[in-house]
VEXDREN-2710 file (C-alpha; in Angstrom, 1 decimal):
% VEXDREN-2710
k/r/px/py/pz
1/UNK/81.9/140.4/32.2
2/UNK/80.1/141.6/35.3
3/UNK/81.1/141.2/39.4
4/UNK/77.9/138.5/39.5
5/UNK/80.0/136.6/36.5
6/UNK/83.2/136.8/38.4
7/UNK/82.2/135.5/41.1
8/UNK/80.5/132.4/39.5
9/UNK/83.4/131.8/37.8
10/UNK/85.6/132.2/40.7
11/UNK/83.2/129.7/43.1
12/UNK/83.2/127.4/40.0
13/UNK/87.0/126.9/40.1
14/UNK/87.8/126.5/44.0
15/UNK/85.1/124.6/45.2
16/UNK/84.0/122.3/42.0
17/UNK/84.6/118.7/43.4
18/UNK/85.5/119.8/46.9
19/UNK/84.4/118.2/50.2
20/UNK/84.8/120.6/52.9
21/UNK/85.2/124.5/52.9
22/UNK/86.5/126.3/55.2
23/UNK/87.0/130.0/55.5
24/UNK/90.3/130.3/54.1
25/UNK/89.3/128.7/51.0
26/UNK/86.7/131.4/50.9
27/UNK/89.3/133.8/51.4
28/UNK/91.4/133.0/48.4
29/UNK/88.1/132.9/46.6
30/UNK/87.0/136.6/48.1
31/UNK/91.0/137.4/46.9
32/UNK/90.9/135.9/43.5
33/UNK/87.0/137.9/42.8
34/UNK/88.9/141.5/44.0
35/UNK/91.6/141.0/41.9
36/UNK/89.7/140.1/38.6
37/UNK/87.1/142.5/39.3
38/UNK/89.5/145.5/39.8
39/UNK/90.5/146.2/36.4
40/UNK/86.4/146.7/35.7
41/UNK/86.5/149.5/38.0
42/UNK/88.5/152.1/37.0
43/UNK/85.2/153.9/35.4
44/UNK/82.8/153.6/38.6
45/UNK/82.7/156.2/41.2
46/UNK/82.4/153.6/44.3
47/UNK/83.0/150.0/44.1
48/UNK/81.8/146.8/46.8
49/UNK/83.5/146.5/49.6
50/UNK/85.3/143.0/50.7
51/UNK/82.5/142.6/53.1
52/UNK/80.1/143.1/50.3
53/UNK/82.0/140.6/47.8
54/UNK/82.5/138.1/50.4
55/UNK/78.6/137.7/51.0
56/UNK/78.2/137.7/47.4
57/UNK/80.9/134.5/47.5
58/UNK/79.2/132.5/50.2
59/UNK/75.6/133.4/48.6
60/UNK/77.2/131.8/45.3
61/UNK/78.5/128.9/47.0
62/UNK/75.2/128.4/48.8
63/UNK/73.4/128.1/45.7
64/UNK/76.7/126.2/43.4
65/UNK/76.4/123.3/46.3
66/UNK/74.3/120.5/45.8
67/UNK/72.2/120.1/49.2
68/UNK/72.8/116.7/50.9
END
């Protein structure tokens, strides 16, 4: 599992079936993606930053919601 399948997985479980999303669901999302991911890293010599990861999130969501 990579951070790209993290995240997917992560957007997948807070916003399937959602209406609205607002920045603090995002947050727990961002949250949820560092936590999984950080076991991966042990081995890398520089990891993303939350910045990083959290436009990674809203990328994801961008493309996971169906346009209206």
């Amino acid at each position: 599992m990579n951070l790209f399948d993290i995240i997917r997985y992560n957007v997948e479980f807070f916003f399937q079936d959602v209406e609205e999303i607002g920045s603090s669901d995002v947050s727990c999302c961002v949250n949820a993606v560092i936590r999984d991911y950080a076991p991966l890293t042990v081995q890398f010599a520089s990891t993303p930053t939350r910045r990083e990861i959290r436009r990674a999130v809203n990328a994801a969501i961008r493309e996971f919601l169906p346009d209206d």
